[in-house]
Structures are given as C-alpha cells and as structure tokens.
C-alpha positions as CSV (number, residue, x, y, z in Angstrom):
1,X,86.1,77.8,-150.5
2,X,86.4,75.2,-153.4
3,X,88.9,77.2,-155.2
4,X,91.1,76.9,-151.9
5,X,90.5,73.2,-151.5
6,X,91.8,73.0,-155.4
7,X,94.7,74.9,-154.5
8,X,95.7,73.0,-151.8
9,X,94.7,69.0,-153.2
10,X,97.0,70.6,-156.1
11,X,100.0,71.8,-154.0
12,X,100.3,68.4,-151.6
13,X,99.4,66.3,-155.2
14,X,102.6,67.8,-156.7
15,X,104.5,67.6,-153.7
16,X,104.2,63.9,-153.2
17,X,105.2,63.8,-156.8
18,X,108.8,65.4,-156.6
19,X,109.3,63.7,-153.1
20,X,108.6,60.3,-154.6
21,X,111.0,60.8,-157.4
22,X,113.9,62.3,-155.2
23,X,113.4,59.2,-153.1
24,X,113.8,56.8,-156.2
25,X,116.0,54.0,-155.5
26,X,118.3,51.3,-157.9
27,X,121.2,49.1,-158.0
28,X,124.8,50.7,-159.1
29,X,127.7,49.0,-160.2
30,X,131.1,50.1,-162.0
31,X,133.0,48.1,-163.7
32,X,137.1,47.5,-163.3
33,X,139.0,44.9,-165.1
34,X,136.2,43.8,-167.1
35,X,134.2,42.9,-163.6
36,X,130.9,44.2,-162.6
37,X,131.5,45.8,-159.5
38,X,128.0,45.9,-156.9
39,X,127.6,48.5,-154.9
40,X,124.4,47.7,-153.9
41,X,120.8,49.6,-153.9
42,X,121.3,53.5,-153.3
43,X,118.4,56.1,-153.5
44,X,117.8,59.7,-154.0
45,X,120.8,62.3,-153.4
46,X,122.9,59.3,-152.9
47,X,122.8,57.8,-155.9
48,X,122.7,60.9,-158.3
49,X,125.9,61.9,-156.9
50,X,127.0,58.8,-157.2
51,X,126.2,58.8,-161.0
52,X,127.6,62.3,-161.5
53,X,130.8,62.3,-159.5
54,X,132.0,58.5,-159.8
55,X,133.5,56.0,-157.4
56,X,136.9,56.1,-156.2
57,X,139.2,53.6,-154.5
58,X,142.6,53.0,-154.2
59,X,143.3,52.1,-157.6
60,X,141.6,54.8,-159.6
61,X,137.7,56.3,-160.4
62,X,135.3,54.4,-162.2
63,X,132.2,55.8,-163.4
64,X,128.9,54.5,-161.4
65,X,125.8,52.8,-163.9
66,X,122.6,52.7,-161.8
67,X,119.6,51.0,-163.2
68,X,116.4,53.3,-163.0
C-alpha cells in the first residue's frame, strides 16, 4: 500500500513539474531598424514557436528574443 501511494505522490509530483514549465510565460520582442519591437507576454507552445520559427510581416522575418 505505501509503495503505491509513493508511486503515485511521484507520478502527479512530476507531472505538475513538466506542466508548469510548458506553461512558462515571458515578454518577446524582435528588433527592426534598430527598434525594439513588443510583442507582448506569450507562454508555453506559443512562445517556443515563436523563438524557433521567427516573426514575419510585410517587410521581412525577424528573429523573436523572449526573456525566460
């Protein structure tokens, strides 16, 4: 019975530990013509792709900086 109740304190301890990291939230900016561009706070998925793939507008892609 104890070994069980390890088990699962364990499995819901690491849980809440990957699902507060995903969840992880900053401020990203780019920067275009020497100005710091805001594009406010993003979190999680949104804001690793954001770091990975870049923002793009109509005058070209910039590459994303958030703070962590």
């Amino acid at each position: 019975m104890k070994k069980t109740m390890l088990i699962v304190l364990s499995s819901v301890f690491v849980f809440s530990f990957v699902a507060c990291k995903k969840n992880k939230c900053a401020d990203c900016h780019y920067d275009k013509a020497g100005a710091e561009i805001e594009l406010g706070e993003k979190c999680g998925d949104e804001m690793e792709a954001l770091e990975a793939n870049g923002y793009t507008d109509s005058t070209g892609s910039y590459v994303v900086h958030c703070g962590h």
